[in-house]
VMD Tcl script that builds the backbone (N, CA, C; Angstrom):
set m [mol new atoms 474]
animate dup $m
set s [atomselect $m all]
$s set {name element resname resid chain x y z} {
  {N N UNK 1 A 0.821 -1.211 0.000}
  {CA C UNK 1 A 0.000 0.000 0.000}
  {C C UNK 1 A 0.858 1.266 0.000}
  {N N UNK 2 A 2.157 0.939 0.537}
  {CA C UNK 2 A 3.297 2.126 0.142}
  {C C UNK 2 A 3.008 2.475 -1.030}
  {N N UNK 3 A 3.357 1.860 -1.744}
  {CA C UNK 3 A 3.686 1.822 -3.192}
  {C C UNK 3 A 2.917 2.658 -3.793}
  {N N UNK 4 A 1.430 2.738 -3.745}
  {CA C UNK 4 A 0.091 3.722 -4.305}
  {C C UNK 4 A 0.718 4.752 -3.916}
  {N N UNK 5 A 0.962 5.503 -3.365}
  {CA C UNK 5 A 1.017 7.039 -2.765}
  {C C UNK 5 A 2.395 7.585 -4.247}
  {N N UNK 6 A 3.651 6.831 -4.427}
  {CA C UNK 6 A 4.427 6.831 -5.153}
  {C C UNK 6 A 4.341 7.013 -6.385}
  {N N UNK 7 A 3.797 5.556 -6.481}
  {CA C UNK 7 A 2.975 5.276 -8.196}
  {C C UNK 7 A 2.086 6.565 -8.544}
  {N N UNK 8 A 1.426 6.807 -7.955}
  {CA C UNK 8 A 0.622 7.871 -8.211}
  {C C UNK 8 A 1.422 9.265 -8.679}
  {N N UNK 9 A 2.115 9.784 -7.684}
  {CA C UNK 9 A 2.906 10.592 -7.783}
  {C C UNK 9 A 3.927 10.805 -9.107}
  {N N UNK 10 A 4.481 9.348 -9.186}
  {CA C UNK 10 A 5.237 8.917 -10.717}
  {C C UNK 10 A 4.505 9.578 -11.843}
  {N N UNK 11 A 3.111 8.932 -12.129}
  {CA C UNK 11 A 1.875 8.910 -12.962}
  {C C UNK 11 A 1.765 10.454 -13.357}
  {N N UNK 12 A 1.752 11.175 -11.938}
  {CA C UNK 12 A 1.311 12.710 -12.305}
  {C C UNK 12 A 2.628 13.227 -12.969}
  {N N UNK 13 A 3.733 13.369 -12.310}
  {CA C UNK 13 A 4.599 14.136 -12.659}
  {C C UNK 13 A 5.079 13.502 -14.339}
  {N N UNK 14 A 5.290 12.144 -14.766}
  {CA C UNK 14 A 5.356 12.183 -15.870}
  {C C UNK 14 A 4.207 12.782 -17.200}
  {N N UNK 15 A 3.289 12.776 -16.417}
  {CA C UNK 15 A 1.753 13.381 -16.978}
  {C C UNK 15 A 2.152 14.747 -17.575}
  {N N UNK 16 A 2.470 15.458 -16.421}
  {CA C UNK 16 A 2.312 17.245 -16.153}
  {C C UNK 16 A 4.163 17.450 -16.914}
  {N N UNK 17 A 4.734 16.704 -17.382}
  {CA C UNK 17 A 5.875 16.866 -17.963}
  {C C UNK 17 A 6.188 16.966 -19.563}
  {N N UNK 18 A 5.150 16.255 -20.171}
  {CA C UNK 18 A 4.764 15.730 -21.301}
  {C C UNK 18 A 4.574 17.730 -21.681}
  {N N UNK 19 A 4.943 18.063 -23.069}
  {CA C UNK 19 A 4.810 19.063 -23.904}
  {C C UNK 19 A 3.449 18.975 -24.113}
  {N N UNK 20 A 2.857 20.192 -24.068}
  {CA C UNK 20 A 1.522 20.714 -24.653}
  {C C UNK 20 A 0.588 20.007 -26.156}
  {N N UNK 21 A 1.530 20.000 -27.088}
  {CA C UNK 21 A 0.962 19.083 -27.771}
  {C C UNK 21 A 2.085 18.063 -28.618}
  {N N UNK 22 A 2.930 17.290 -27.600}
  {CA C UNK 22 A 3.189 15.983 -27.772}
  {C C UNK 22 A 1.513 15.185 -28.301}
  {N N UNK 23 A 1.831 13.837 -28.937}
  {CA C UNK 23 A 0.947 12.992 -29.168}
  {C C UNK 23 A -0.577 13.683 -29.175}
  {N N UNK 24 A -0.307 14.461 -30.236}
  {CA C UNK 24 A -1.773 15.101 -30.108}
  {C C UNK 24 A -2.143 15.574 -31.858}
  {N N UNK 25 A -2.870 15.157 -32.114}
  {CA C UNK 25 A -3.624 15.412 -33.632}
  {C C UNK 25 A -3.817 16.371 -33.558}
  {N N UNK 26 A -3.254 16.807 -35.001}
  {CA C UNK 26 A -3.283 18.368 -36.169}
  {C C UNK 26 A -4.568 19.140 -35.346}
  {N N UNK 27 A -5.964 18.226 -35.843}
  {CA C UNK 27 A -7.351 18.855 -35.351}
  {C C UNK 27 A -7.368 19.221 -33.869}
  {N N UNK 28 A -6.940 18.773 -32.805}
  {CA C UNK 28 A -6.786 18.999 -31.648}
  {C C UNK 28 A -5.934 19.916 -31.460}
  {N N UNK 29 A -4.562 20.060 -31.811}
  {CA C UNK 29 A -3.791 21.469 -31.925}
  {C C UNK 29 A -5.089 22.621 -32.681}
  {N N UNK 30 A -5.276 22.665 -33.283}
  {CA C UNK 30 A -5.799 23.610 -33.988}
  {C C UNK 30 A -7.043 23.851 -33.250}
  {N N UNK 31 A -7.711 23.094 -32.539}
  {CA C UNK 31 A -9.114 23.506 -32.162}
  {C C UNK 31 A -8.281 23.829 -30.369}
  {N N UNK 32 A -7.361 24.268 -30.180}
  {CA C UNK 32 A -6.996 25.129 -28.981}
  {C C UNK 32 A -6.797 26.481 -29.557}
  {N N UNK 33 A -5.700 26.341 -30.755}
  {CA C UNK 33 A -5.682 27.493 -30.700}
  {C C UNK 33 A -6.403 28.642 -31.253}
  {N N UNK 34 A -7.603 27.632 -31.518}
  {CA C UNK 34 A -8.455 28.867 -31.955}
  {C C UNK 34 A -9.284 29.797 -30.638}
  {N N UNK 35 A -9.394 30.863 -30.977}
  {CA C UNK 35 A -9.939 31.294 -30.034}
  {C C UNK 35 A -9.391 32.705 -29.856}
  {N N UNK 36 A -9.822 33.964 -28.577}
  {CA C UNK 36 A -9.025 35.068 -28.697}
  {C C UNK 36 A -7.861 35.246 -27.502}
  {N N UNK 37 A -7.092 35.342 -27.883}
  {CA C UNK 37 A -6.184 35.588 -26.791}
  {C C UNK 37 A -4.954 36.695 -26.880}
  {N N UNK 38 A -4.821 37.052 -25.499}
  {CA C UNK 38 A -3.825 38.522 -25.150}
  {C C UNK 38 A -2.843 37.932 -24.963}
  {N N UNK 39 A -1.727 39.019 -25.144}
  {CA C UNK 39 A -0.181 39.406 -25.008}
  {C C UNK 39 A 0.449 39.036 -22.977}
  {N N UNK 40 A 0.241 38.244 -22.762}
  {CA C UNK 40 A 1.184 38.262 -21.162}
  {C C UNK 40 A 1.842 38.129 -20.903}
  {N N UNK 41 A 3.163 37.789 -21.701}
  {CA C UNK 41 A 5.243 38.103 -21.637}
  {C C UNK 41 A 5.602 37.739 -23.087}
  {N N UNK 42 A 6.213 38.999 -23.659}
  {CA C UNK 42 A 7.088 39.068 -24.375}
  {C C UNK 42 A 8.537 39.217 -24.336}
  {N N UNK 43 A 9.340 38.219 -24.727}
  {CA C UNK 43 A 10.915 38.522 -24.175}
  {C C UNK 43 A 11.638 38.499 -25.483}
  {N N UNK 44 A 12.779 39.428 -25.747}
  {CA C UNK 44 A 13.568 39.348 -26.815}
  {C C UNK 44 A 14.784 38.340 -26.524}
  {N N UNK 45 A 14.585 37.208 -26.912}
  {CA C UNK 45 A 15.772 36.107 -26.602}
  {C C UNK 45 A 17.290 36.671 -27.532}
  {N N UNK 46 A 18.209 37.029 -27.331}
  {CA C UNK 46 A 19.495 37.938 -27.892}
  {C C UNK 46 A 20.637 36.914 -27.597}
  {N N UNK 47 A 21.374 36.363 -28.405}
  {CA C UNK 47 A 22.627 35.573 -28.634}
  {C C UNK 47 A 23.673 36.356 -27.973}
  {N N UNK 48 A 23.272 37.401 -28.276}
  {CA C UNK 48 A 24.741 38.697 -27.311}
  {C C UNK 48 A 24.605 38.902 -26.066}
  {N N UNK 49 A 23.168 38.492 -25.727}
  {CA C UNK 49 A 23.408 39.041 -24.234}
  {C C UNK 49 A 23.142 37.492 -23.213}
  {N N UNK 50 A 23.465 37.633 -21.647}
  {CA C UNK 50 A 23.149 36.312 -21.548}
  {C C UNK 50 A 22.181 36.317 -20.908}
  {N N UNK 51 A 20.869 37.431 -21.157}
  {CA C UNK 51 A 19.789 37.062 -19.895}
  {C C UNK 51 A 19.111 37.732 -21.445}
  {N N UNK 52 A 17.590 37.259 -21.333}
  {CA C UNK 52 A 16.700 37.393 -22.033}
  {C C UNK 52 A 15.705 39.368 -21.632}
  {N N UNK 53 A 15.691 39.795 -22.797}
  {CA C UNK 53 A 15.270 41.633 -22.159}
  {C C UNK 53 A 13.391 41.303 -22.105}
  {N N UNK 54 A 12.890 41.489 -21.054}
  {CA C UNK 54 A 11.493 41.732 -21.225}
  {C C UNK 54 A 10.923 43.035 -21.847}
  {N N UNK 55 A 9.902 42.697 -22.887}
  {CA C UNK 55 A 9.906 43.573 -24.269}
  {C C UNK 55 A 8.001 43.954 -23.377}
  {N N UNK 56 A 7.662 43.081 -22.642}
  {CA C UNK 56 A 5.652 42.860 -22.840}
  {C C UNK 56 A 5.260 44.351 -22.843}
  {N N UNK 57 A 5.710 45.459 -22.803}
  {CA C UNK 57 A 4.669 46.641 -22.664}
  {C C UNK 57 A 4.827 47.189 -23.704}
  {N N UNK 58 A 5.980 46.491 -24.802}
  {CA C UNK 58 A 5.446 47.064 -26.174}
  {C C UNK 58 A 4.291 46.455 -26.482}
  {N N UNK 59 A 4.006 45.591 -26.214}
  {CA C UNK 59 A 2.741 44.642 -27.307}
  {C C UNK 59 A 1.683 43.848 -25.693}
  {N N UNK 60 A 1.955 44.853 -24.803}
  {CA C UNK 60 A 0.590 44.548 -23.431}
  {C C UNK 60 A -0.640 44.617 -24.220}
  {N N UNK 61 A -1.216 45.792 -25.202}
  {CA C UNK 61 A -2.021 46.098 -25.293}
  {C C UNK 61 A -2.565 45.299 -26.499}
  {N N UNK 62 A -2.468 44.231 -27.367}
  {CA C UNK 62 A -2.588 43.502 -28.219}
  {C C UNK 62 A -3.543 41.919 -27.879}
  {N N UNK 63 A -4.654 41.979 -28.782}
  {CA C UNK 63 A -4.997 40.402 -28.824}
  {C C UNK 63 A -5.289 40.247 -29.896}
  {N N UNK 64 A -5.163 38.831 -29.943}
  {CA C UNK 64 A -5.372 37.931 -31.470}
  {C C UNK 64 A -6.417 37.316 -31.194}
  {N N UNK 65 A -7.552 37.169 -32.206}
  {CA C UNK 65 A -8.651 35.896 -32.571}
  {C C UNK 65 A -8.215 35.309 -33.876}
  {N N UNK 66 A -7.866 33.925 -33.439}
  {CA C UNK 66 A -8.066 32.677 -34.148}
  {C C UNK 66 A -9.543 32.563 -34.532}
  {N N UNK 67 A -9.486 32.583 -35.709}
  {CA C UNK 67 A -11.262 31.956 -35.905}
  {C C UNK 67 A -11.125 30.421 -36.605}
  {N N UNK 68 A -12.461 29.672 -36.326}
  {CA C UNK 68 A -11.944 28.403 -37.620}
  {C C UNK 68 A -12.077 28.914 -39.057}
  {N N UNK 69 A -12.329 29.466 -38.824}
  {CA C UNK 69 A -12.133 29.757 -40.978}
  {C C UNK 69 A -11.282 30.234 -41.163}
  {N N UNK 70 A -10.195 30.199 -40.308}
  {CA C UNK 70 A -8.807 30.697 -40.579}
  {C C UNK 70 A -8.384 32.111 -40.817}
  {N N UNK 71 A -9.336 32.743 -40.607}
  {CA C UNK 71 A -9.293 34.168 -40.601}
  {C C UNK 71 A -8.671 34.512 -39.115}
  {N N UNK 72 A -8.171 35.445 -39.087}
  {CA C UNK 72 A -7.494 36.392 -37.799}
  {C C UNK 72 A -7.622 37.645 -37.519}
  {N N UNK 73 A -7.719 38.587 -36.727}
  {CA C UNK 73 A -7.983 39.946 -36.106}
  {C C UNK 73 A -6.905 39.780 -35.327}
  {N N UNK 74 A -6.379 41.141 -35.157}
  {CA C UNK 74 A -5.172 41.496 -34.303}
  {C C UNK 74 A -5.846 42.961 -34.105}
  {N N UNK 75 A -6.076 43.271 -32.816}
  {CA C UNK 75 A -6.269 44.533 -32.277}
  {C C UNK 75 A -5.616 45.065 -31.324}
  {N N UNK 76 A -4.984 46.292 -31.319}
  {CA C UNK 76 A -3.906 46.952 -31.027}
  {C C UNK 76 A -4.803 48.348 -30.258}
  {N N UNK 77 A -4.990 48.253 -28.613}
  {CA C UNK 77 A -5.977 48.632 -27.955}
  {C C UNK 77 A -5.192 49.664 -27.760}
  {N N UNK 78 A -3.578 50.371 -27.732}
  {CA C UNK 78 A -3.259 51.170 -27.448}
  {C C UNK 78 A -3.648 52.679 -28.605}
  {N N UNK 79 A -3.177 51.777 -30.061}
  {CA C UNK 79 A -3.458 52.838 -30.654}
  {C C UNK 79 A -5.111 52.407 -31.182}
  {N N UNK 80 A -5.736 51.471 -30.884}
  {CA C UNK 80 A -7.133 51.152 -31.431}
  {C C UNK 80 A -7.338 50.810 -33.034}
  {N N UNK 81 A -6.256 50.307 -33.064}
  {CA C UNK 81 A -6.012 49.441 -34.446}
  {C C UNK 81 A -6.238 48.216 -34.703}
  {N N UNK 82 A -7.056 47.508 -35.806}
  {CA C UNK 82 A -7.586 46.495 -36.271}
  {C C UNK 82 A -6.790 45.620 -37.490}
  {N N UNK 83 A -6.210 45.033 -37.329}
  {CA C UNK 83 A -5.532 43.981 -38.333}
  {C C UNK 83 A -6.191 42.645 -38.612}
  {N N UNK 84 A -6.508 42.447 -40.249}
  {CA C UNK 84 A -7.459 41.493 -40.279}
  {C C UNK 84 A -6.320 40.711 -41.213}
  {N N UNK 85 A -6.812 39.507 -41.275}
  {CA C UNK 85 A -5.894 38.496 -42.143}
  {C C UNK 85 A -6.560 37.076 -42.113}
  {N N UNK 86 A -5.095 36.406 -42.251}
  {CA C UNK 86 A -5.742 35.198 -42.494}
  {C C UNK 86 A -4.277 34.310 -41.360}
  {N N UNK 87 A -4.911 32.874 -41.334}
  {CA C UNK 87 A -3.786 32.393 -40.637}
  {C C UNK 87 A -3.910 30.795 -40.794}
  {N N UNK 88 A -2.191 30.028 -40.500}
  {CA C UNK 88 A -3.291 28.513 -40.816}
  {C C UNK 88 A -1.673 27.826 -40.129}
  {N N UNK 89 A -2.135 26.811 -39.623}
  {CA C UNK 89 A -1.507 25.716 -38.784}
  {C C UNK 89 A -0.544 25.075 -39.747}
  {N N UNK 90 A 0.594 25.009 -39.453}
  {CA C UNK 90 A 1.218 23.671 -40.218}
  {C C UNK 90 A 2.670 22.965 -39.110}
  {N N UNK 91 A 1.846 21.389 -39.891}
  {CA C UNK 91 A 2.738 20.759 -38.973}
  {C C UNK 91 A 3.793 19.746 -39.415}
  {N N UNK 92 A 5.202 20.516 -38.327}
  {CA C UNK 92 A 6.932 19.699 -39.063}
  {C C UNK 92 A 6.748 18.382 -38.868}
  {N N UNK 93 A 7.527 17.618 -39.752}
  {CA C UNK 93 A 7.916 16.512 -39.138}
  {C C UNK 93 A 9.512 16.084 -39.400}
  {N N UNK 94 A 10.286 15.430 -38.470}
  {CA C UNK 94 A 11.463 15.632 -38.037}
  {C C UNK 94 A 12.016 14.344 -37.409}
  {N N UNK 95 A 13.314 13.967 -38.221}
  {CA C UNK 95 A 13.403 12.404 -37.403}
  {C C UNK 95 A 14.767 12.296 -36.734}
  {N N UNK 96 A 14.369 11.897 -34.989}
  {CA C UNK 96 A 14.827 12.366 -34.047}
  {C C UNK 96 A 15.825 10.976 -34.025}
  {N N UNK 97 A 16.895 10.938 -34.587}
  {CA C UNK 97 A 18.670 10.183 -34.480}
  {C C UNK 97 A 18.549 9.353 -33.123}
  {N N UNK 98 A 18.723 10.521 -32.111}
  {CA C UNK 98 A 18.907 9.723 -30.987}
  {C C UNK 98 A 17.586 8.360 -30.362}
  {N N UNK 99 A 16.699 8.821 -30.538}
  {CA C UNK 99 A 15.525 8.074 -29.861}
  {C C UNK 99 A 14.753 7.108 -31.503}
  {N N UNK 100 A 15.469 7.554 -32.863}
  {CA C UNK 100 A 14.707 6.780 -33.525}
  {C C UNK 100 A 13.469 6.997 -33.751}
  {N N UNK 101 A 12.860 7.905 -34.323}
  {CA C UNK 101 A 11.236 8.086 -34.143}
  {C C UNK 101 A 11.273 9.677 -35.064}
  {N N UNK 102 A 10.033 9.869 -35.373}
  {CA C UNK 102 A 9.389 11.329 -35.963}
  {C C UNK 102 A 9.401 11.738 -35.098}
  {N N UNK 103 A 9.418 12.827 -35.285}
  {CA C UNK 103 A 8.821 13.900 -33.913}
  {C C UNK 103 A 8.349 15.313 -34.869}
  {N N UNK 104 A 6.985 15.571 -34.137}
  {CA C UNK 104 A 6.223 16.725 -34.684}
  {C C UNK 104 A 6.294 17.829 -33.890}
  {N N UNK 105 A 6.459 19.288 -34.951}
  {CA C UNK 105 A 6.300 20.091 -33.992}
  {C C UNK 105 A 5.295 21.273 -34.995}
  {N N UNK 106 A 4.561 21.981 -34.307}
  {CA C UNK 106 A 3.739 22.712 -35.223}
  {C C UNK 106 A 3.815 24.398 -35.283}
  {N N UNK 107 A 3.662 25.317 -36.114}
  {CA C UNK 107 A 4.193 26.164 -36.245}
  {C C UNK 107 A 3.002 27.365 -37.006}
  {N N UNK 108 A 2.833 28.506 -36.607}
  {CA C UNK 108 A 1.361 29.417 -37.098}
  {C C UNK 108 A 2.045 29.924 -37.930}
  {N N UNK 109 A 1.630 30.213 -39.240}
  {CA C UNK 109 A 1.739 31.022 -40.303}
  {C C UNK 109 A 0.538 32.488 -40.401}
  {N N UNK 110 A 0.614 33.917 -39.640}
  {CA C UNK 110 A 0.064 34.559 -40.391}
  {C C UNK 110 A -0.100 35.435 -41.189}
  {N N UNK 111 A -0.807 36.182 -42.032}
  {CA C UNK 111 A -0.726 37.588 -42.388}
  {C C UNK 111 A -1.910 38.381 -42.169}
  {N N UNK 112 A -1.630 40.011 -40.947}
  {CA C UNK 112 A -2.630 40.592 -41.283}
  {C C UNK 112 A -2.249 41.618 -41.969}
  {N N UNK 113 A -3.406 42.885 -42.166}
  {CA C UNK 113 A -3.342 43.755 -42.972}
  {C C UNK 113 A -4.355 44.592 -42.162}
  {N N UNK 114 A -3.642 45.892 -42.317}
  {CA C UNK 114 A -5.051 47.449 -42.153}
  {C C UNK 114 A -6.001 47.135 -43.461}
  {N N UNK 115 A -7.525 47.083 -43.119}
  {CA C UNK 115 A -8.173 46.736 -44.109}
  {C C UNK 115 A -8.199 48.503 -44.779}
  {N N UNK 116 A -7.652 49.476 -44.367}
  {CA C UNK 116 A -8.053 50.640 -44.835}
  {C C UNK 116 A -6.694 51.240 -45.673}
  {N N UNK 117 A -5.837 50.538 -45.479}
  {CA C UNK 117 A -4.207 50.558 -45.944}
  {C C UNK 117 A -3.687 49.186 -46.268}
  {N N UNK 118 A -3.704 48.617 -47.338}
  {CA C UNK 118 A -3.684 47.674 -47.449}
  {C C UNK 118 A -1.827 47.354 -47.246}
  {N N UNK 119 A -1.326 48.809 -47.613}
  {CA C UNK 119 A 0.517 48.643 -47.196}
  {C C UNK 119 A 1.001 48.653 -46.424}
  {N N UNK 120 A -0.269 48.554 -45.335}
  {CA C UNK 120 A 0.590 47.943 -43.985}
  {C C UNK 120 A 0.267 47.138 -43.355}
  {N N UNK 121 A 1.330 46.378 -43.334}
  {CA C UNK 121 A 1.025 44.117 -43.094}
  {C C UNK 121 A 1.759 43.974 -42.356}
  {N N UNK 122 A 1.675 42.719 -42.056}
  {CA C UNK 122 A 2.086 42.247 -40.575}
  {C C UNK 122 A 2.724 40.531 -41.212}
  {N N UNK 123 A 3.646 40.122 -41.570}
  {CA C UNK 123 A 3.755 38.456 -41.925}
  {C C UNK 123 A 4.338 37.736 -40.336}
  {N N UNK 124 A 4.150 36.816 -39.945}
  {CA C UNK 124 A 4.324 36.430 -38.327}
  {C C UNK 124 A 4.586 34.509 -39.007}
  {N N UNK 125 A 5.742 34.146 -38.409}
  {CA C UNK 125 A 6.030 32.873 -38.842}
  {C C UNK 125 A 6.628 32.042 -37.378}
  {N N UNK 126 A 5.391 31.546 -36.479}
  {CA C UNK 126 A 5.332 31.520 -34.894}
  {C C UNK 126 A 5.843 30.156 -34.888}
  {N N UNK 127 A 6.916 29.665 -34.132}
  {CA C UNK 127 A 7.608 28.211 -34.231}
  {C C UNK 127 A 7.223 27.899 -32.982}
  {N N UNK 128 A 7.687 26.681 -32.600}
  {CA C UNK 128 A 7.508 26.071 -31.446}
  {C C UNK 128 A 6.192 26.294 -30.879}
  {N N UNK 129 A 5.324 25.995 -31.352}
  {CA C UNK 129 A 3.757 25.974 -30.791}
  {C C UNK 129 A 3.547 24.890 -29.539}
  {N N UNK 130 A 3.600 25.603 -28.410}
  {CA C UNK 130 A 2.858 24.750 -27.077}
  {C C UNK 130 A 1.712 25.526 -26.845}
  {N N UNK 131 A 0.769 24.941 -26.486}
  {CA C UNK 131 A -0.872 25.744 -26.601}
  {C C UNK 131 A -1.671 24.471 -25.770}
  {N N UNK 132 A -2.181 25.231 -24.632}
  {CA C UNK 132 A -3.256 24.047 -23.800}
  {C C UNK 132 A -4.838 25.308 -24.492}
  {N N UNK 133 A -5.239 25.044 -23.214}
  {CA C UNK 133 A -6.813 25.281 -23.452}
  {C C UNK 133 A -6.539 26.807 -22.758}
  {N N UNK 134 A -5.155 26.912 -21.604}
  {CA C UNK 134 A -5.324 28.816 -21.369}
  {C C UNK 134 A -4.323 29.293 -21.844}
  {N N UNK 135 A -3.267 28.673 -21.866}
  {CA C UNK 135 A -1.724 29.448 -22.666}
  {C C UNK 135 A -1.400 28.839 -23.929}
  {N N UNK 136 A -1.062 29.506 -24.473}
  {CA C UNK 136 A -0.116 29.256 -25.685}
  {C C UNK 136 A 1.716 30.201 -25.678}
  {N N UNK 137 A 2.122 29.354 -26.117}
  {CA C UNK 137 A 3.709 29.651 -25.909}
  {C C UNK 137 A 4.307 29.477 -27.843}
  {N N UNK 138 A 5.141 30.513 -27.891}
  {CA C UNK 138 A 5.333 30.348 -29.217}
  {C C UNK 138 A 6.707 31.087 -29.382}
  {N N UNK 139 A 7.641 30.847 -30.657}
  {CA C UNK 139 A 8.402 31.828 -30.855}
  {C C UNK 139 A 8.960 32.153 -31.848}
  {N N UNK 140 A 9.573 33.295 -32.440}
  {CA C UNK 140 A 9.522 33.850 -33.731}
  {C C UNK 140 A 10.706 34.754 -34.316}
  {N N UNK 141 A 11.673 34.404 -35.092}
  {CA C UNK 141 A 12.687 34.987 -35.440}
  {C C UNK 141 A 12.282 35.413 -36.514}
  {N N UNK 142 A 12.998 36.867 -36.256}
  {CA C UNK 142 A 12.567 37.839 -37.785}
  {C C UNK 142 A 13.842 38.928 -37.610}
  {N N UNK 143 A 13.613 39.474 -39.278}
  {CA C UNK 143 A 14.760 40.597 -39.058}
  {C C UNK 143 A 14.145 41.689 -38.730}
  {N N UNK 144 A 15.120 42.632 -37.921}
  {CA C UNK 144 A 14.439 43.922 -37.318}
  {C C UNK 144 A 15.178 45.029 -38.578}
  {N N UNK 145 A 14.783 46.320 -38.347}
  {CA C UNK 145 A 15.181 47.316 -38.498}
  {C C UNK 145 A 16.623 47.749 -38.574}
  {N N UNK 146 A 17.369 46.914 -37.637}
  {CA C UNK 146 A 19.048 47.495 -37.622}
  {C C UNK 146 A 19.647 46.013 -38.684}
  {N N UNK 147 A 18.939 45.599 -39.434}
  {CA C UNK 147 A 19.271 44.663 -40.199}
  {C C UNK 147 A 19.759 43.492 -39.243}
  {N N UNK 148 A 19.667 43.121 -37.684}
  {CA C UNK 148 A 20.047 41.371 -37.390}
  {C C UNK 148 A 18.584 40.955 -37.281}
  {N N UNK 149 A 18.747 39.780 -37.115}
  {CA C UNK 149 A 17.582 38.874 -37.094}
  {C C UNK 149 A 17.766 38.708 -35.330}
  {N N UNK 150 A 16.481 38.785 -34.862}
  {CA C UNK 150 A 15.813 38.270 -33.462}
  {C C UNK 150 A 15.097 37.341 -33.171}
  {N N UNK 151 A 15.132 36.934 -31.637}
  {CA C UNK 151 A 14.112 36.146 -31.645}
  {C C UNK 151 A 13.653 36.384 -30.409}
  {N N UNK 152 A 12.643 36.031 -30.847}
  {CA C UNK 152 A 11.311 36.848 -29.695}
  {C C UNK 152 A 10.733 35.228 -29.024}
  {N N UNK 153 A 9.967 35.213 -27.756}
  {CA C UNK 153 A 9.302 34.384 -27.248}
  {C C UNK 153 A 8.172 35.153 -26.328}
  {N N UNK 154 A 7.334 34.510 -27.025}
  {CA C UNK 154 A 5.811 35.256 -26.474}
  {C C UNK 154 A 4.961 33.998 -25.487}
  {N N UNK 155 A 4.061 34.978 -24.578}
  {CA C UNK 155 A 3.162 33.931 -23.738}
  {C C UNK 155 A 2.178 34.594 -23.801}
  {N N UNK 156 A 1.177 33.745 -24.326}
  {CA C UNK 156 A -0.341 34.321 -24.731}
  {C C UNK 156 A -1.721 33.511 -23.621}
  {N N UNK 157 A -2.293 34.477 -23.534}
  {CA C UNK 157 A -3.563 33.680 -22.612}
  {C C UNK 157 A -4.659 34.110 -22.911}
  {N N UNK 158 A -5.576 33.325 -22.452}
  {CA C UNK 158 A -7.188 33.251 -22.959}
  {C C UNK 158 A -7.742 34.256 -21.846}
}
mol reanalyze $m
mol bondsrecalc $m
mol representation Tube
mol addrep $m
């Protein structure tokens, strides 16, 4: 009867360890992340420096809706700006040497646009997709302005 209290314990923690969407179908990724959700830590991950800069009060004021028709809204509550687009799931597959096996990982593709300016767009190419039913975790290298490429890691909630 020792043993139950343990086992149990084993059970959970390998449970609650398991990645967000390990062993989990395309349709099941996708029907989390649909939905609307806000900006709650943005960090600029930087190769030069050795601690990560918290960026969130540029983009506090920001949420995204996932819709299923693959359409997207991005509204920008500071300046009260509306970005409409489109967006769509796709998922890697990748074969992991050491353990022998595929391994999937899934990744958001979107684009919005000012529907009133159509020349100003937004392209967002979000890697590492972990997404339950309240967070989603994602992250995204792009080039900035001073010509290097960054990478950003965002935490989004419902």
């Amino acid at each position: 009867m020792k043993r139950f209290p343990f086992i149990l314990v084993l059970i959970i923690t390998v449970l609650s360890g398991c990645s967000n969407t390990d062993n989990l179908s395309f349709d099941t990724v996708q029907s989390r992340v649909i939905g609307k959700w806000t900006i709650h830590k943005v960090k600029l991950l930087d190769n030069r420096r050795l601690f990560s800069s918290n960026i969130t009060d540029i983009y506090k004021d920001f949420t995204f809706e996932y819709k299923a028709d693959n359409t997207l809204e991005v509204f920008n509550a500071r300046e009260n700006k509306l970005l409409q687009g489109i967006w769509y799931l796709d998922e890697i597959w990748s074969w992991d040497e050491e353990n022998q096996q595929n391994e999937s990982s899934y990744k958001i593709y979107s684009l919005v646009s000012d529907p009133t300016d159509s020349s100003a767009y937004r392209e967002m190419y979000w890697s590492d997709l972990r997404v339950n039913n309240r967070t989603m975790h994602i992250t995204e290298s792009r080039l900035s302005d001073d010509g290097q490429t960054h990478k950003y890691s965002y935490e989004l909630r419902r």
